[in-house]
MIKOLLUM-212384 format. One record per residue (C-alpha): y, z, x. Coordinates in pm, whole numbers, plus 50000, padded with zeros to 5 digits. Each point is the difference from the previous one (the first is absolute). Layout:
<paros>
YZX/...
</paros>
This chain:
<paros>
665187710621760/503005015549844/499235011449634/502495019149829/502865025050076/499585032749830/502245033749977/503114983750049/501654979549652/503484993950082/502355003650282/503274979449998/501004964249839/500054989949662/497215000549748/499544971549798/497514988449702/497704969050051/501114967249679/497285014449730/501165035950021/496795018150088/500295006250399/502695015050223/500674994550362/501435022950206/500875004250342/497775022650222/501375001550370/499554967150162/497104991249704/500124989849670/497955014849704/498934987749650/499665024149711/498314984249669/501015018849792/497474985149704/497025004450231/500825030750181/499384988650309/502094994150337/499974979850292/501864995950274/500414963150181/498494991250335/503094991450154/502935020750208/503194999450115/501595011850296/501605025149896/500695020249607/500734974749726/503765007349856/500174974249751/497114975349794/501014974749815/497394985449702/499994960149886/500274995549643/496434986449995/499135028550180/497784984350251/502815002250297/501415030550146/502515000550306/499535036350160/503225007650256/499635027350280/502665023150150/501064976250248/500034967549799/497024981550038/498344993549670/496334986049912/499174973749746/497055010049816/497914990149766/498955024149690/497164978349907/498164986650369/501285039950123/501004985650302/503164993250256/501284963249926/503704997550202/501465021050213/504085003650014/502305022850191/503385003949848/501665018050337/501795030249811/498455023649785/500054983949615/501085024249693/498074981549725/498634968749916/499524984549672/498074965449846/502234980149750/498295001249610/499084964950069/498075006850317/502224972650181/502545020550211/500005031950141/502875025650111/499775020150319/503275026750095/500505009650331/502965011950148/502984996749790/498604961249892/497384985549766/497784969850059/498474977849773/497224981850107/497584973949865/497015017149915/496684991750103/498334976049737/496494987249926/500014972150228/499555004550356/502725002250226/500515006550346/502865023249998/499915026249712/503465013550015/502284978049959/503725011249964/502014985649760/503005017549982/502005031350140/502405017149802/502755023350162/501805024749785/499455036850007/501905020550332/496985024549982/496004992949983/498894986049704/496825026049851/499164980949694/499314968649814/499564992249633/499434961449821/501464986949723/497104984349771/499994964150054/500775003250384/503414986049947/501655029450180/498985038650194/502225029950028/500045019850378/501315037449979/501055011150325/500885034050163/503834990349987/499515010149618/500824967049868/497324977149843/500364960950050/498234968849766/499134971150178/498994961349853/496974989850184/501154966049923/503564994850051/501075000149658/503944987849877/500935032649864/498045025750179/499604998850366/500375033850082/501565035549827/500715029050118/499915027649799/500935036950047/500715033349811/497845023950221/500195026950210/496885002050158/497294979350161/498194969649767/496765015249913/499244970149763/501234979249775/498434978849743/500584967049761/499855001849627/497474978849844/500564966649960/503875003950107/502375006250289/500635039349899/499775020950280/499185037350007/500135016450350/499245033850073/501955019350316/498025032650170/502705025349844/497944995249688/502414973349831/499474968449796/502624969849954/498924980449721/501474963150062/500704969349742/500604967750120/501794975949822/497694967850036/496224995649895/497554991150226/500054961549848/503624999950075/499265000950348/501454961350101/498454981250320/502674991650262/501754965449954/497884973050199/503354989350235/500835037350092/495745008250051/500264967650229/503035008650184/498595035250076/497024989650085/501154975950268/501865030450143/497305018050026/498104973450143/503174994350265/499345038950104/495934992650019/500674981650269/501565021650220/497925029949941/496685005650156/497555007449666/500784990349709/501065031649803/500294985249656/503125000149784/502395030050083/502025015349650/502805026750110/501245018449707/503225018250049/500715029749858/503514994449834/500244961149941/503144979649929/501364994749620/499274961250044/496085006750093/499265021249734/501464978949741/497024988749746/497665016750162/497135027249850/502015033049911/498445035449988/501495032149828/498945032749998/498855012549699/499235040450028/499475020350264/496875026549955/499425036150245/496375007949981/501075037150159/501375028849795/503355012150130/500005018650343/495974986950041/499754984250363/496624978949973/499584967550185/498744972749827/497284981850242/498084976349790/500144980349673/498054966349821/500744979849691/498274990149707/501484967849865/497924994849716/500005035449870/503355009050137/498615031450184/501735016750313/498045023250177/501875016450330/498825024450216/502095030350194/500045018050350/498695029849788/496774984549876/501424991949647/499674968949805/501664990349685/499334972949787/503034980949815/500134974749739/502974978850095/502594987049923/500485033049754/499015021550295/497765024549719/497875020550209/496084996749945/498705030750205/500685011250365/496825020850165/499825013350345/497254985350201/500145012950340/502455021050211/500654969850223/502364970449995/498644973249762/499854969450240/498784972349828/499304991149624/498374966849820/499554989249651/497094978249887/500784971449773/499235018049714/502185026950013/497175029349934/499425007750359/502165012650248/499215009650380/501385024250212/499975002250370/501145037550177/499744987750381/501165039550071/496535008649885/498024966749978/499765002349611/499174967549777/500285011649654/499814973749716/501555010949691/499244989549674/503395004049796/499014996649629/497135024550013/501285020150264/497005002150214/498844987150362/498154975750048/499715005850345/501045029150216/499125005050370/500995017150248/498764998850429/500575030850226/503665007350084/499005004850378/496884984950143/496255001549932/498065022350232/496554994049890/497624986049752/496424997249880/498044974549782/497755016749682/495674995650106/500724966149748/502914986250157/502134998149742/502405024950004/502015003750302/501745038850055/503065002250226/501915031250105/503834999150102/502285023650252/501805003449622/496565023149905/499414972249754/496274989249938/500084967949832/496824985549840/499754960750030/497964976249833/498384974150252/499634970949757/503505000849779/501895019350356/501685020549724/500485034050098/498495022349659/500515034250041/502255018950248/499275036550121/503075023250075/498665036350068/500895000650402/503075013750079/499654984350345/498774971350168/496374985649965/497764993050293/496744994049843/498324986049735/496534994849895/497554993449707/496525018449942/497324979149981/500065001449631/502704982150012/502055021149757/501475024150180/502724997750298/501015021550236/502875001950169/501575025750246/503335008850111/502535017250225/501305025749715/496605018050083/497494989449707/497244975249951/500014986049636/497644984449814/500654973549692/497714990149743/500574962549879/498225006349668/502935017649883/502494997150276/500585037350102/499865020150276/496665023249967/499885020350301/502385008850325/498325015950276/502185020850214/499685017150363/500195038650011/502834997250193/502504970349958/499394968850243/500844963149992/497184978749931/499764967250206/496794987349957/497085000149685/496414992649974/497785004149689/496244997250070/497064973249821/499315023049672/503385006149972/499545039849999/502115010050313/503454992450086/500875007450350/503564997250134/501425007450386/502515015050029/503764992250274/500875034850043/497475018950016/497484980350131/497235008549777/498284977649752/499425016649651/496964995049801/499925000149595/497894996549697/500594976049785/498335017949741/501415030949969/503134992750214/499665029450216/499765002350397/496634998950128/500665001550416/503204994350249/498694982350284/501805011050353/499464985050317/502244974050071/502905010150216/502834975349857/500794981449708/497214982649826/501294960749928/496724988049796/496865014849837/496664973349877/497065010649801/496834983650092/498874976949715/496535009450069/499635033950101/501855034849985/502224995250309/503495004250039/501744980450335/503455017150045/502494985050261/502845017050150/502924997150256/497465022350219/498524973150146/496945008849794/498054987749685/497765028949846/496904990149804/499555026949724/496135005349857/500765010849619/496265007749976/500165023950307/503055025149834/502254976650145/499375003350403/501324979450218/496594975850051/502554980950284/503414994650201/500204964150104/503005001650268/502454969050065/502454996550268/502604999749811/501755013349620/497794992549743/502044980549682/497114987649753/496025003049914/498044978849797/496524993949984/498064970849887/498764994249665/496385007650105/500815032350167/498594986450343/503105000550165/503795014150054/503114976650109/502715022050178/503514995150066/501785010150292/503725006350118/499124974850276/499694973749787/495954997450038/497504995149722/496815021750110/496434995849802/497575031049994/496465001549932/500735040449841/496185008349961/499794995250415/503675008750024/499964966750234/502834975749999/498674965049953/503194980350016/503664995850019/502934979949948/502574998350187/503084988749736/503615005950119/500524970150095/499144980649670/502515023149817/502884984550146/502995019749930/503234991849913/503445011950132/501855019249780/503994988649991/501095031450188/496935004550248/501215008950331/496564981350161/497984967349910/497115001749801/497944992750253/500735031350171/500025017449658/496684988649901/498445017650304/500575035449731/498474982749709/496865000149819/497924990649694/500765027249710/497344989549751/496524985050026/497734991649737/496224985249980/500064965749826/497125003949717/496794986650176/500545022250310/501014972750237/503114995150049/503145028450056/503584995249882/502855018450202/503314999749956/503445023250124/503534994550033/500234966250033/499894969849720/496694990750150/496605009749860/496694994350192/496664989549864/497575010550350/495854992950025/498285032750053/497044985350176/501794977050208/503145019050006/502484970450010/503104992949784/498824977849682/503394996649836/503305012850063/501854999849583/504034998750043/500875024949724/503764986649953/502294975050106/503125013649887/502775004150225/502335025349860/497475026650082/500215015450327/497494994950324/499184967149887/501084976350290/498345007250395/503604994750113/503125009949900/502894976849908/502234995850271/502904987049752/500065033049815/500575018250361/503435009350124/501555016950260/500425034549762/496174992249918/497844989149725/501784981649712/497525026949796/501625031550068/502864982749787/499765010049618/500644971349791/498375008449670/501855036449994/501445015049682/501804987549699/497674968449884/496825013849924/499385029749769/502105019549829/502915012250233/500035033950109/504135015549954/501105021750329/502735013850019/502784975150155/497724974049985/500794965249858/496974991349971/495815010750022/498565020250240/500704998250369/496965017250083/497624968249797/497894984350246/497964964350012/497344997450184/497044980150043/496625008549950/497554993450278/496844981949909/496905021050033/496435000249843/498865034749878/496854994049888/497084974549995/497214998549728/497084982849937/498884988949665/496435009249887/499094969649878/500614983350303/502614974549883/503025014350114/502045024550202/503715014949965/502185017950198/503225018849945/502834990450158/503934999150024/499834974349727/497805014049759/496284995549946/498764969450089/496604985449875/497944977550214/497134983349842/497394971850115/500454969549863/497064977649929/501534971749795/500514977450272/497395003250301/496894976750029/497175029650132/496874988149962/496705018450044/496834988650152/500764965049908/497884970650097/500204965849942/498454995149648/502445022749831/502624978849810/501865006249671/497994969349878/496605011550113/501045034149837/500714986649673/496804977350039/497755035750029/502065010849714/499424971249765/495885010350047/500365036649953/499405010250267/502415031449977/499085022750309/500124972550265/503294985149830/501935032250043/498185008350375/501714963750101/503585009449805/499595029950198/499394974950344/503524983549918/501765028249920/502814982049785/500645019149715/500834979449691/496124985850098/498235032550021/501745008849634/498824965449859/496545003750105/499935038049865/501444993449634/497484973349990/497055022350017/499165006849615/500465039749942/496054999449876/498734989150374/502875024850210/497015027650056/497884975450113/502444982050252/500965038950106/496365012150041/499424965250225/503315004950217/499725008050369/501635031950108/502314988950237/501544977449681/500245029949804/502715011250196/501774971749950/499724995049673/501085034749899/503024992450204/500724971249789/499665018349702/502355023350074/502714975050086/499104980049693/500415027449729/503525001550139/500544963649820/497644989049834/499625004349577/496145002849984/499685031050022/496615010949815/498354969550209/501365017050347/499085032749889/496224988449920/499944989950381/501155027050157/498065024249778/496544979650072/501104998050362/500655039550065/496715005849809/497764981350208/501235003650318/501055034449984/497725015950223/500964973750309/502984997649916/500045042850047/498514996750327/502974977450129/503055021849799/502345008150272/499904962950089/500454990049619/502625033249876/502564974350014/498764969949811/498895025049701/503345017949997/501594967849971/497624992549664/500505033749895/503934995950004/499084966949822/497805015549760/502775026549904/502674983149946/498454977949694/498205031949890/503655017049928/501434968549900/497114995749725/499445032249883/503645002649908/499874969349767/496475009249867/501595037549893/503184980649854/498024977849794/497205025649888/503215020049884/501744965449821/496974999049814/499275036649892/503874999649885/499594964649830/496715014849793/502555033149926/502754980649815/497504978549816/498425031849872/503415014249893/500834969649828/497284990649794/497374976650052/502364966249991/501595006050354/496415002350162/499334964449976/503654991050155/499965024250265/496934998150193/499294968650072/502484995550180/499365027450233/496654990050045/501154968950103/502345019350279/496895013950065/498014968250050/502464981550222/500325035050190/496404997550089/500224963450086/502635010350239/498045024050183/496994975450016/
</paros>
């Protein structure tokens, strides 16, 4: 089940805050993730579009969101269920849609119009869009839309740099005004608190500061005879048309002396240039405080300034990124602004008055090659083709410390088994190592000779890096120790695509477009102990957890299992056909004829040995059964269509008799990023290309606890986890196990057989009720008495339940009676149980950290607290430290 996107933050749309302040949304591709801000944690919602959100508009309430795609078709979802309610499709592509302040109407542009439509309420309803009315105007598409307080009236800007206010009720004196002074494109423009002023902002870095003549009260209601006569015309033209399409307002652009007479006036007051003379920087972005009266806008450069209006006195300007600045939000205080760089897929979240961030992340600029999970499973490390090695944290998916020493893409990355070291290696020619105590890069191993590294293996102790080599076809063997070169290993006779370390003993399984896979004996000085040969190029090696056995890869698209103490194959799969490819928009053959050249490009072990997970260049990832060697589960990584070799067949609509539609460039030049000056050129850069990026996974991993797996893909670096909320499994059960009878056993103390039933059941909230009923005096009794095969089990629980639950002391008791008891079985069993105990280890850690820093804080309140009252005389001792005893107190109760 989907868990969590990681690796990428922000890609295009708007970014808006949630009602209290605390959490920001933001547009990821076709998904939609939630930063709180408070907690530091972030999640992205189970749901998808079709293809990459452009624009999100948030409900007042903010338990609504409508999310509109590319094409138009926009999802009703709810921020509090997290799930799809309505589905629309608007038919054009939509610039920005916006709720009224009273949650009752919203505004959609598209095209050169703007609709207002009934927005969906509490009550049920069977339609969820319904249009109210559509308001003509602009000549040019309308990009923005801004309401007045008391949803009496919006304001549209529109690319045909004049900005027109609307009544969403038809009001006496202001059905529609058109107002211009521009000479550029509407980037936004914004209402005045409480009143009809209008500031609106062009992208040649002006501001027209507006005053209208009338106050919001002095907005009259139309006349009941004229509202009736109207009304019966537009009834008169219901008739005749097919749908009903709601009222229709056209404004016109110069109106007659006799219509404007007492109507709503507007002036303009100044005129402000946020460019020095002969400074050419396109304004792209820009959001509104009302209360505080802030401006913040953002430039093509990467610059934001912040304004206090309507003085226009600069607060401070900083440069945040060398990208266009595409989207920026305000929360309803005013302290926080966010920043989204879809050049670079930067979210930064500025904190104006202090001038720090709250929140700064960055993904890769290109894609993710590979990844590995820390022996714990909490840290995730990714490497990028920009020689970036990012860090991430598993259970807050923030990314917390970024490596930058390649000059040159990454292919590899790894942890020790410590856990505190990763390796990574590259194609500038090194192999680095980081420490994550204090985030620096301790040792780079280098070849004698220059050669691209492709491939990286480090072995159990965590002593010897190996790496293979693309050009030279050698694998190169280091100590970690001393960081010098111990041996070169030659042999193979072409590129070597993957290297694996036995977990168990000092072997080394090298595969390489030779058709080969060499076992190295470290023991032996490194001879070749055995050449396993395939019928085809050899693209990945990985062996099992227990060392018994090695999964290989092929060219041909076959999985093969080898026994590599007998050097005896004992299985294979044969998987092309469950990677079903896509066809790319300008393939010259169908994908079934191009998936006869494909193949499965990473494999991985799933913790307990038993299952395999493959994927390639497709958007599918397979889960296989060693032992019975049959497809389990085939994972869809993405559903978004506006990456490439997603569809089986291509669209015979976008075909022509010049060719594909594709070959046309559409998103060329002068709109995105800064524009590049040629000589003789009006505008941008002729030579700018768009392109689509092709969906692809580049690496599987397992987690070590067991609970989850991720892969790296085209869309970032997606999280699957099991879910065991909802599924009724129950073990062993027989006919006299019943909550009732459970809580009966319970009620006589009879602790053991309560929790071996909970167990039976297998419903969670049950087996917690019966365990915090067991008094913490009788726990290593009940844990001396358990069975063995319940031991299992119940260290399972406890590591899901320190993830939750407050009683932490009581949980610790049990696991600490449980370990010591049953140690020695439990030993016997490990490779069976490495994943359960990693996942109480992770547990374990987490609260340890968490605790230890509040223990230090307080033990240093208090040791400053006794200072002053020693400084002070004897007088302040009796004020002071009570009261930090007390802290003290409630801190301990807390940790109970």
């Amino acid at each position: 089940q989907f868990s969590g996107l990681l690796g990428t933050v922000y890609r295009r749309g708007n970014l808006s805050f949630t009602r209290d302040g605390n959490s920001l949304l933001s547009p990821v591709g076709n998904r939609i993730s939630l930063f709180d801000l408070k907690n530091n944690k972030c999640e992205t919602l189970p749901l998808a579009t079709r293809l990459n959100i452009v624009c999100v508009g948030l409900s007042p309430d903010g338990s609504l969101a409508i999310l509109i795609d590319e094409e138009g078709a926009a999802l009703l979802v709810s921020l509090i269920g997290k799930c799809v309610i309505h589905q629309f499709y608007f038919h054009k592509p939509v610039h920005s849609v916006s709720f009224s302040p009273d949650g009752k109407k919203f505004v959609v542009t598209k095209d050169n119009l703007a609709y207002l439509y009934h927005a969906p309420g509490k009550k049920r309803e069977f339609n969820a869009f319904v249009l109210d009315k559509t308001y003509y105007g602009p000549y040019d598409e309308t990009t923005c839309i801004d309401w007045t307080d008391d949803s009496k009236c919006f304001a549209v800007g529109s690319k045909d740099m004049s900005t027109w206010v609307f009544g969403a009720e038809r009001w006496a004196n202001l059905i529609y005004y058109s107002l211009g002074g521009h000479k550029d494109v509407i980037v936004a423009c914004f209402f005045e608190e409480n009143s009809l002023d209008l500031y609106t902002i062009s992208q040649d870095a002006a501001l027209c500061v507006w005053q209208c003549d009338t106050e919001l009260d002095g907005l009259k209601p139309m006349p009941p005879k004229d509202a009736a006569k109207e009304k019966k015309a537009a009834e008169d033209d219901e008739g005749l048309l097919e749908e009903p399409k709601g009222e229709e307002i056209h404004g016109k652009a110069d109106p007659s002396e006799q219509e404007t007479r007492n109507k709503v006036k507007y002036s303009r007051v100044a005129k402000y240039f946020f460019n020095k003379e002969g400074d050419f920087n396109n304004l792209t972005a820009a959001a509104y405080h009302k209360k505080t009266h802030l401006l913040v806008t953002g430039f093509a450069s990467g610059i934001f300034h912040l304004h206090e209006l309507p003085d226009f006195n600069l607060i401070h300007s900083l440069s945040i990124s060398d990208q266009r600045i595409a989207s920026i939000s305000i929360n309803c205080t005013g302290d926080w602004i966010a920043f989204g760089c879809s050049g670079l897929g930067q979210l930064l979240v500025w904190e104006w008055q202090s001038e720090s961030y709250v929140l700064k992340q960055q993904g890769h600029f290109n894609s993710m090659v590979s990844l590995a999970y820390s022996p714990d499973g909490q840290y995730i490390v990714t490497g990028g083709e920009d020689g970036k090695v990012k860090v991430w944290n598993t259970s807050s998916s923030f990314c917390f410390v970024t490596f930058t020493e390649h000059n040159s893409g990454v292919t590899a990355v790894t942890f020790t088994s410590t856990g505190y070291v990763v390796l990574s290696a590259s194609l500038d020619g090194t192999v680095r190592a980081f420490d994550l105590h204090r985030y620096r890069n301790f040792r780079t191993f280098t070849s004698p000779r220059p050669s691209q590294f492709s491939c990286l293996a480090v072995d159990s102790s965590g002593e010897i890096v190996a790496a293979g080599s693309q050009d030279s076809f050698e694998i190169f063997i280091w100590s970690m120790q001393s960081g010098r070169l111990l041996d070169v290993l030659a042999g193979h006779e072409g590129p070597v695509s993957s290297l694996s370390f036995n977990p168990m003993k000092c072997v080394l399984a090298s595969a390489s477009w030779d058709k080969t896979v060499k076992l190295w004996d470290m023991l032996d000085s490194w001879r070749t102990k055995e050449t396993l040969i395939m019928n085809s190029d050899v693209l990945v090696v990985a062996f099992r957890p227990d060392g018994k056995e090695l999964a290989v890869a092929a060219l041909n698209g076959q999985i093969t299992f080898w026994d590599h103490e007998n050097a005896a194959q004992t299985g294979s799969i044969e998987g092309r056909h469950d990677l079903q490819m896509g066809r790319k928009e300008l393939d010259k053959i169908t994908a079934k004829q191009a998936a006869k050249g494909k193949s499965f490009t990473t494999l991985c072990y799933s913790a307990d040995g038993q299952s395999i997970l493959a994927g390639g260049l497709s958007k599918f990832v397979c889960i296989y059964n060693v032992k019975e060697q049959i497809l389990m589960k085939k994972f869809e990584i993405s559903c978004n269509y506006s990456l490439d070799a997603m569809e089986e067949y291509l669209d015979r609509r976008k075909m022509t008799e010049f060719g594909s539609m594709a070959l046309i460039d559409e998103g060329g030049g002068g709109d995105e990023g800064v524009a590049i000056p040629l000589p003789g050129v009006k505008r941008g850069d002729m030579s700018y290309r768009h392109f689509k990026p092709e969906i692809r996974v580049t690496c599987v991993r397992f987690c070590p606890t067991g609970r989850s797996w991720a892969a790296t893909t085209t869309e970032g670096l997606l999280l699957y986890s099991l879910d065991s909320g909802l599924i009724f499994d129950p073990f062993e059960l027989d006919i006299d196990v019943t909550p009732s009878n459970i809580h009966k056993t319970l009620s006589q103390k009879e602790y053991t057989m309560a929790i071996v039933m909970a167990f039976k059941l297998n419903e969670k909230k049950l087996i917690q009720e019966v365990i915090e009923a067991v008094p913490s005096s009788e726990v290593d009794v009940v844990c001396s008495s358990l069975p063995d095969l319940y031991v299992e089990k119940l260290l399972e629980f406890l590591a899901s339940a320190f993830e939750t639950s407050r009683h932490l002391e009581f949980y610790l008791i049990w696991a600490h009676k449980l370990l010591m008891l049953h140690g020695q079985k439990l030993k016997t069993r490990s490779v069976k149980l490495l994943p359960v105990i990693q996942f109480l280890q992770k547990s374990i850690q987490r609260h340890f950290e968490d605790v230890s820093k509040l223990c230090e804080w307080n033990i240093y309140n208090i040791k400053y607290a006794l200072a002053i009252s020693q400084q002070r005389g004897m007088k302040r001792l009796a004020e002071e430290t009570p009261g930090d005893e007390e802290e003290l107190d409630s801190d301990s109760d807390y940790l109970m």
